[in-house]
C-alpha positions in Angstrom: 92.1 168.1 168.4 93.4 167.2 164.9 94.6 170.1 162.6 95.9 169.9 158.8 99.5 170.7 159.0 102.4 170.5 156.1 101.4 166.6 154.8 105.0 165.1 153.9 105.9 161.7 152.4 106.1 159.2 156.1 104.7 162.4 157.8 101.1 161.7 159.2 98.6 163.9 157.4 97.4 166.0 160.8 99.3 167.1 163.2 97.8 166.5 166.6 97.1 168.5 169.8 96.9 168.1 173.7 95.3 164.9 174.1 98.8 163.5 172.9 101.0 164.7 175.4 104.1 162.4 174.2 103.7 164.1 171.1 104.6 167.6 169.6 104.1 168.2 166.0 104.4 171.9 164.8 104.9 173.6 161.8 107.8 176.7 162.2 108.3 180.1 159.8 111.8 180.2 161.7 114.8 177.8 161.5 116.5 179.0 164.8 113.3 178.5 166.6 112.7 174.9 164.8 116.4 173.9 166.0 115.5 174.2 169.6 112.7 171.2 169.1 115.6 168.1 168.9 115.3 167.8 173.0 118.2 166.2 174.8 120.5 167.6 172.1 122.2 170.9 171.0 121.3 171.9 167.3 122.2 174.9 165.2 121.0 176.0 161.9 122.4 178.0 158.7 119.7 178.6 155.8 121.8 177.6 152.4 118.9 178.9 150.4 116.9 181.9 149.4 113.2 182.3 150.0 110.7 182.3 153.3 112.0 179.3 155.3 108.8 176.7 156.5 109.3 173.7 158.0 107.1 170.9 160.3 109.6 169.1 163.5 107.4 166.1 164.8 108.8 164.6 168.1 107.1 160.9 169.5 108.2 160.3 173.0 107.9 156.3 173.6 108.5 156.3 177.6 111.7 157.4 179.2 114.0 155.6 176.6 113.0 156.1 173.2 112.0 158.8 171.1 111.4 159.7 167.6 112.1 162.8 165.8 111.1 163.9 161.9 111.8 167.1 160.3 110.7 168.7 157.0 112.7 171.7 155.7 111.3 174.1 152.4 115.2 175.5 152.4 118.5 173.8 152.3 120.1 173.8 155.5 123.6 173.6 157.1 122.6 171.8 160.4 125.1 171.0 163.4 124.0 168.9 166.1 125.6 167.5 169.3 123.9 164.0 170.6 122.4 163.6 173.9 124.8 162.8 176.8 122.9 159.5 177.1 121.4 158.5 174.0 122.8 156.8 170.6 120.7 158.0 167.4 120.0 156.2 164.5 119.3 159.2 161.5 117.4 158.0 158.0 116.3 160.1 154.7 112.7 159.8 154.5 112.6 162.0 151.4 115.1 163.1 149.6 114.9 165.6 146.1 118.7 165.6 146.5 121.1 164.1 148.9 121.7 164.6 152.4 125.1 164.7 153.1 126.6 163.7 156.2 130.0 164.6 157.5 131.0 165.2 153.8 129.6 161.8 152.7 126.5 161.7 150.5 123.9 160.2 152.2 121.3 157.7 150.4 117.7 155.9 151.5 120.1 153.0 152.4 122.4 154.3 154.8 121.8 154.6 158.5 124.0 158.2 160.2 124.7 156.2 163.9 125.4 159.8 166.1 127.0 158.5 169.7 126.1 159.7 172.8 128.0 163.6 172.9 129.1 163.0 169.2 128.8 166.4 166.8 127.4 165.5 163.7 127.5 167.8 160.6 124.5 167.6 157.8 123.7 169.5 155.0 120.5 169.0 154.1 118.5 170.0 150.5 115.6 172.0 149.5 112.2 169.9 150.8 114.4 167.1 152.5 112.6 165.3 155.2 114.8 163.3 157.7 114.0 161.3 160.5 116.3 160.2 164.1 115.4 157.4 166.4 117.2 158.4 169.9 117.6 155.0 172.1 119.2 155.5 175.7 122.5 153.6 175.8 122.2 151.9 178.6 118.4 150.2 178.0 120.4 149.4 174.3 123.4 147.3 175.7 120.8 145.3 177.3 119.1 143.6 174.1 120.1 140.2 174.4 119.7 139.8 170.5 122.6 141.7 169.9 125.9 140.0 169.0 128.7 140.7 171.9 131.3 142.0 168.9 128.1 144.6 167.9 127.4 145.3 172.2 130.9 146.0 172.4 131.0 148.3 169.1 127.9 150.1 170.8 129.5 150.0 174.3 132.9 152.1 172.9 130.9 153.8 170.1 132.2 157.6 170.6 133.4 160.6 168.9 132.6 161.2 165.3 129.1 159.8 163.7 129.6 156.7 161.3 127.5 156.1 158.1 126.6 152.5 157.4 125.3 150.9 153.6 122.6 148.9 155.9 119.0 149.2 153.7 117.3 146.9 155.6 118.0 148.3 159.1 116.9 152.0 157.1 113.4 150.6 156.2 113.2 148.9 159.5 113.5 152.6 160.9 111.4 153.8 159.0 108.7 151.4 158.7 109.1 150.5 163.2 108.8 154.7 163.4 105.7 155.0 161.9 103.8 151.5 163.7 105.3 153.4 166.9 103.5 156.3 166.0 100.2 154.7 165.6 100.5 152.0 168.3 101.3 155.1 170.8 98.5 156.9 170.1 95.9 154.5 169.9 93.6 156.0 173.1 92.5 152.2 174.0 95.6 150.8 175.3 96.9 151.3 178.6 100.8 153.2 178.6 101.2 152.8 174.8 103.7 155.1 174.5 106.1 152.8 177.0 104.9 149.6 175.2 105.2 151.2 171.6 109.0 152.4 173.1 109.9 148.9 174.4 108.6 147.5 170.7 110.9 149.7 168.4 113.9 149.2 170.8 113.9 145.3 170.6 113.2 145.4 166.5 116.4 147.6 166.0 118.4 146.0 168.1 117.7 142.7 166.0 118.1 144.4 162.9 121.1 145.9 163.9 122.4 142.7 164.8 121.0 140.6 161.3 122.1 143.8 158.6 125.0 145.8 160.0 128.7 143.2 159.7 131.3 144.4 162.0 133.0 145.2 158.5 130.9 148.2 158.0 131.2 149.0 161.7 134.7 150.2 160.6 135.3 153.9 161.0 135.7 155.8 157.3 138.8 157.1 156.4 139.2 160.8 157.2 138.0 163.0 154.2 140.4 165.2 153.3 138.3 167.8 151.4 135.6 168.0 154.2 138.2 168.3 157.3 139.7 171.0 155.1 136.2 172.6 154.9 135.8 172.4 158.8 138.4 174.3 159.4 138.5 177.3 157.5 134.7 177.6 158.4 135.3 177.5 161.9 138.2 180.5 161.2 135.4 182.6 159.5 132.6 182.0 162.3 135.5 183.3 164.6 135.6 186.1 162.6 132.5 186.6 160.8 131.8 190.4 162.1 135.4 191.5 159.9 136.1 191.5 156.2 137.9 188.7 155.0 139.4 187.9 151.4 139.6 184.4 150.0 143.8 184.7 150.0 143.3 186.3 153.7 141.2 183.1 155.1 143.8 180.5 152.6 146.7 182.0 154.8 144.6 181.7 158.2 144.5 178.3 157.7 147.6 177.7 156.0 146.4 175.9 152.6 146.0 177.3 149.1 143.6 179.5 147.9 142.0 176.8 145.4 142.0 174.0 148.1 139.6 176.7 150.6 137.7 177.3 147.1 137.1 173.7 146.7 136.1 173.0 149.8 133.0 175.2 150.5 132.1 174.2 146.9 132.0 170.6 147.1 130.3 171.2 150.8 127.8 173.9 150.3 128.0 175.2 147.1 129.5 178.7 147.3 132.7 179.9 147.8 134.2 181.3 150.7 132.8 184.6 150.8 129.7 184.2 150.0 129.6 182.0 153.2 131.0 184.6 155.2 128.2 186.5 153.8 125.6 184.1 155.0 127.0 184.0 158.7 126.7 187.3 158.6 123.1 188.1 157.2 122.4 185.1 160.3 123.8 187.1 162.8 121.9 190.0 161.6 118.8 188.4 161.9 119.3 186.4 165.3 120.0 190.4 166.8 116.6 191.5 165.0 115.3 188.4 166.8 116.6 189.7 170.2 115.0 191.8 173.0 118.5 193.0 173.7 118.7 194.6 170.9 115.3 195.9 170.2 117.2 199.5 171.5 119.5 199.3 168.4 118.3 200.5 164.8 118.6 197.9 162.5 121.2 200.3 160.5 123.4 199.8 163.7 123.1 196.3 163.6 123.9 196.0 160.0 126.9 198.1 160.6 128.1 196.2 163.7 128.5 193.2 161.2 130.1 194.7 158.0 127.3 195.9 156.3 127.6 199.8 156.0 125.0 200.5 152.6 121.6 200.0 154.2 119.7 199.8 150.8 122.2 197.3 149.4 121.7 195.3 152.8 118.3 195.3 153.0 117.9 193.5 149.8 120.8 191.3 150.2 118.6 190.0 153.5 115.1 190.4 151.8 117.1 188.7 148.9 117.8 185.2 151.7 115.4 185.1 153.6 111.9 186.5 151.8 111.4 189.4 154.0 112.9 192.9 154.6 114.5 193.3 158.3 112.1 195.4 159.8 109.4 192.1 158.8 111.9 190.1 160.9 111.7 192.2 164.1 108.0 193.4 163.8 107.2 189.5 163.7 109.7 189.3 166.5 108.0 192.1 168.7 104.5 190.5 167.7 105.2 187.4 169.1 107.3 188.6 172.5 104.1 190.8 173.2 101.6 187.9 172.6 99.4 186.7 175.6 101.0 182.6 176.1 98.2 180.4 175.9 
């Protein structure tokens, strides 16, 4: 049964129900639980931006090979994702207000992210960004014949860090090869059209691949200085995001100046330092209200476990990020635990 869902540039207008089992389109009023819909990989969330969060996750599954996955965000995000143990993804902008930025490198409708199997990619994403990853097992890859050996070989090796290639046409192909998946797949009349619809999109990007993407481009980036810089001192303050921390405290953690720390959580998710903390901390907050484990624990005590000791001043610090007081967060929490599944 078709239902009207969030309608999104390359998105189709309805979502659709159980008569399409190889696909799952639903619409989500929480980012943890929207993270847990990229299957095969390991995906994490921070909200950038104030307000309610809503978002739409659309996953195609073209046989046991190929999939396709969309996603529309209303809130900036910081997303981390690990790739599948098995599969290489191929990531594209299919609507952009701002840029994407990838790995510290602003990301345009012209570039293809290529994520390798077990690679950790890091993308910031803006307010109403819709982005799209086409997730092709390795192995069934390698074994288009249209690709070049020096590209097989790139592919073969590919590990590590993603890379993000200037290759438009092999971005529209995505695109454009996504969507005539989508509609060959679940046209009822033909007989395993998700498999055939898979086998279709594999063999058009690998001959793309092969007539857009030089080895030139295949050529890792050089390291960016600003954005390694950002990595670490961000991983220091998720190691300890329940303490207090100054900005000349975290500079001395990581042994660079206080301006360079500055500079880098500007130029990557513009705030400083502490207001970062802040956010990790607020997400914390919220994943505990989220949590039967700590349904026994008043939400003061929660607060307080993670540096937030004036409750008024927290409460609208939180109702201030994410468009709702605490107590919202866990009575929609509770709701939902105590629902009948259907």
């Amino acid at each position: 049964m078709k239902s009207t869902v969030i309608s999104e540039r390359w998105f189709p207008r309805y979502g659709f129900g159980a008569e399409c089992g190889f696909l799952a389109d639903n619409m989500f009023c929480d980012y943890d639980q929207q993270a847990e819909q990229l299957t095969g990989h390991e995906q994490s969330y921070l909200q950038l931006t104030s307000g309610a969060f809503r978002g739409r996750f659309l996953s195609l599954f073209l046989g046991p090979d190929a999939a396709v996955h969309m996603e529309f965000c209303n809130q900036g995000l910081e997303q981390e994702v690990i790739g599948a143990s098995d599969h290489i993804s191929f990531g594209v902008v299919l609507n952009a207000p701002a840029p994407f930025v990838v790995m510290g490198q602003q990301m345009s409708d012209a570039d293809v992210f290529v994520l390798p199997p077990l690679g950790h990619l890091h993308l910031v994403s803006p307010v109403n960004g819709s982005v799209m990853a086409v997730a092709i097992r390795k192995t069934t890859l390698l074994k288009q014949n249209v690709l070049s050996p020096a590209l097989a070989e790139w592919l073969e090796h590919l590990s590590g860090k993603p890379r993000l290639l200037k290759a438009p046409g092999l971005a529209a192909r995505l695109r454009e090869d996504a969507i005539s998946a989508m509609e060959c797949a679940i046209e009822p009349e033909t007989r395993n059209s998700d498999r055939v619809a898979g086998r279709a999109l594999i063999a058009s990007i690998a001959s793309k691949l092969s007539l857009d993407v030089s080895m030139a481009r295949l050529a890792s980036s050089a390291e960016d200085r600003v954005f390694e810089r950002f990595l670490q001192c961000r991983t220091s303050l998720k190691s300890r995001s329940s303490l207090s921390m100054s900005a000349n405290e975290l500079a001395q953690f990581t042994n660079v100046s206080k301006r360079s720390v500055q500079q880098a959580f500007s130029s990557h998710v513009a705030m400083g330092p502490l207001a970062y903390l802040r956010l990790l901390k607020l997400h914390d907050v919220r994943r505990k209200l989220t949590d039967r484990r700590f349904c026994r624990h008043s939400i003061g005590d929660i607060a307080a476990l993670h540096g937030f000791w004036d409750g008024s001043r927290f409460a609208r610090q939180y109702r201030s990020h994410f468009g709702e007081l605490p107590s919202a967060t866990r009575s929609a929490a509770m709701a939902e635990e105590q629902s009948p599944v259907r």
